[in-house]
C-alpha positions as CSV (number, residue, x, y, z in Angstrom):
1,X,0.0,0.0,0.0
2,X,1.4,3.2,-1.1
3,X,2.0,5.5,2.3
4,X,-0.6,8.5,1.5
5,X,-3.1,5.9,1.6
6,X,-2.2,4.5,4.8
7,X,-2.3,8.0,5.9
8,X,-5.8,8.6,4.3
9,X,-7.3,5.4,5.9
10,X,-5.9,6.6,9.2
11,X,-7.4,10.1,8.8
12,X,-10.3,8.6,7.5
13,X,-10.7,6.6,11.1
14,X,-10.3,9.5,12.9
15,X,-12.6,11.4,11.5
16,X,-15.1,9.2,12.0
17,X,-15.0,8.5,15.7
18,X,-17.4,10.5,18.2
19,X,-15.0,12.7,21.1
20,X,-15.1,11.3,24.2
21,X,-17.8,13.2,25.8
22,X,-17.4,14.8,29.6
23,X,-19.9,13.3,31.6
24,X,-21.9,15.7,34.3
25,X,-21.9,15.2,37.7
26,X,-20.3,12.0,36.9
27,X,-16.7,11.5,39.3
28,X,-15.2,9.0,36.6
29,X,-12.4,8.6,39.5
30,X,-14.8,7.4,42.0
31,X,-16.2,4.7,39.4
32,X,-13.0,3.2,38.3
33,X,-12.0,3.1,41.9
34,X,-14.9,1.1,43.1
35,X,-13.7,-1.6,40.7
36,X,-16.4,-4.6,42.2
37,X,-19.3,-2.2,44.0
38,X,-18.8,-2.6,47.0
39,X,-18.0,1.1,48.4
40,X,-21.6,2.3,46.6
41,X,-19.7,4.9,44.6
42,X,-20.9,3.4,41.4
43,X,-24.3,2.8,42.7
44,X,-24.2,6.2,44.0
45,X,-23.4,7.7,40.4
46,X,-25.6,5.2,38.3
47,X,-28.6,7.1,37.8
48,X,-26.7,10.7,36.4
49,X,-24.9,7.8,34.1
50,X,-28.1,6.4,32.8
51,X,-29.3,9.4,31.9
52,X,-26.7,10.5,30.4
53,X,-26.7,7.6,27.9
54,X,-27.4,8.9,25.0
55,X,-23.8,10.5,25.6
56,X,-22.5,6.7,25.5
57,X,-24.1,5.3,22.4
58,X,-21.9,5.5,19.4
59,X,-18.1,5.3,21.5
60,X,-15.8,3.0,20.6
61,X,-14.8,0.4,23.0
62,X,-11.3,1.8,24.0
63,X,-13.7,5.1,24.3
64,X,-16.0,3.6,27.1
65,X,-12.8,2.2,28.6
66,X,-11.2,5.4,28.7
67,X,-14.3,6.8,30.5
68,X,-15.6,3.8,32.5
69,X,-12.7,2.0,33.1
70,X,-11.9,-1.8,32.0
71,X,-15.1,-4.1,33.0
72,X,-15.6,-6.7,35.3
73,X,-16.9,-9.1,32.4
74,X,-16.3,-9.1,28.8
75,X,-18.7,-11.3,27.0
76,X,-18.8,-12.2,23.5
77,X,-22.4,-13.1,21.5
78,X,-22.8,-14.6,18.2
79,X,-22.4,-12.0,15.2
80,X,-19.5,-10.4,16.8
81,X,-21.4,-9.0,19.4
82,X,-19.8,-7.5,22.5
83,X,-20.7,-7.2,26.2
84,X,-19.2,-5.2,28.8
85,X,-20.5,-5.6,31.9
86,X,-19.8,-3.5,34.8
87,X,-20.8,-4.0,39.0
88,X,-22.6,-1.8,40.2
89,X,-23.8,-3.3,44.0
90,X,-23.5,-6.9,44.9
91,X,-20.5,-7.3,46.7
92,X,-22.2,-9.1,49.7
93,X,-24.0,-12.4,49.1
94,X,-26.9,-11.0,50.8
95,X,-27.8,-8.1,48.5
96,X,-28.9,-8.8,44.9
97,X,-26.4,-7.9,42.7
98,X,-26.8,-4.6,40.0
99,X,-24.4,-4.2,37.3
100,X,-24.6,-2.3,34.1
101,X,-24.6,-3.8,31.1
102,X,-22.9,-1.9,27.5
103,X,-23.5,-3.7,24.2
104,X,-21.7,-3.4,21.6
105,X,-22.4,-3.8,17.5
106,X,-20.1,-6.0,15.5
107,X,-18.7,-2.7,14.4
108,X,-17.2,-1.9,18.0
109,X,-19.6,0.7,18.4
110,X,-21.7,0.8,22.0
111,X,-25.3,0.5,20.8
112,X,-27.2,-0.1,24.0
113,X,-26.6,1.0,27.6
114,X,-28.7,-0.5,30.6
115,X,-29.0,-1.3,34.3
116,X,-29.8,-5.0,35.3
């Protein structure tokens, strides 16, 4: 491949990914640091991230890493599907467990963000 069209492919991928959005009155410090839920920080900032969804939709995976932090469980689904799942409250036996759930399109794109 001749190198401007490396260089054009690479622009071209760029140009096409969303920013990294800043999230309000969401402490992206606190959520990566309550890695398995069991401080409440994430359950504490849960709701202001769901509705701030829309926001989410669209990012990359290394994008939702970047903001979330790596997940507790990566699944994959058929059709290249992706899942990043995410605790949000469980950490003692005796309280149901919450975690958030990211899906991902076989493009690497987030398409769906919800609470279980």
């Amino acid at each position: 491949m001749r190198p401007w069209c490396s260089l054009g492919v690479m622009l071209l991928a760029l140009a096409c990914s969303r920013p990294t959005p800043e999230l309000k009155d969401f402490d992206a410090a606190a959520w990566k640091a309550d890695r398995q839920g069991c401080t409440g920080q994430r359950e504490a900032q849960l709701a202001s991230l769901l509705q701030q969804r829309e926001q989410l939709k669209a990012l990359t995976e290394l994008q939702i890493v970047e903001v979330l932090g790596r997940p507790n469980r990566n699944e994959l689904y058929k059709r290249n599907q992706k899942f990043f799942r995410y605790h949000v409250r469980g950490c003692l036996a005796a309280t149901p467990s919450r975690q958030l759930t990211i899906r991902f399109n076989a493009m690497g794109r987030a398409k769906e963000v919800a609470a279980e």
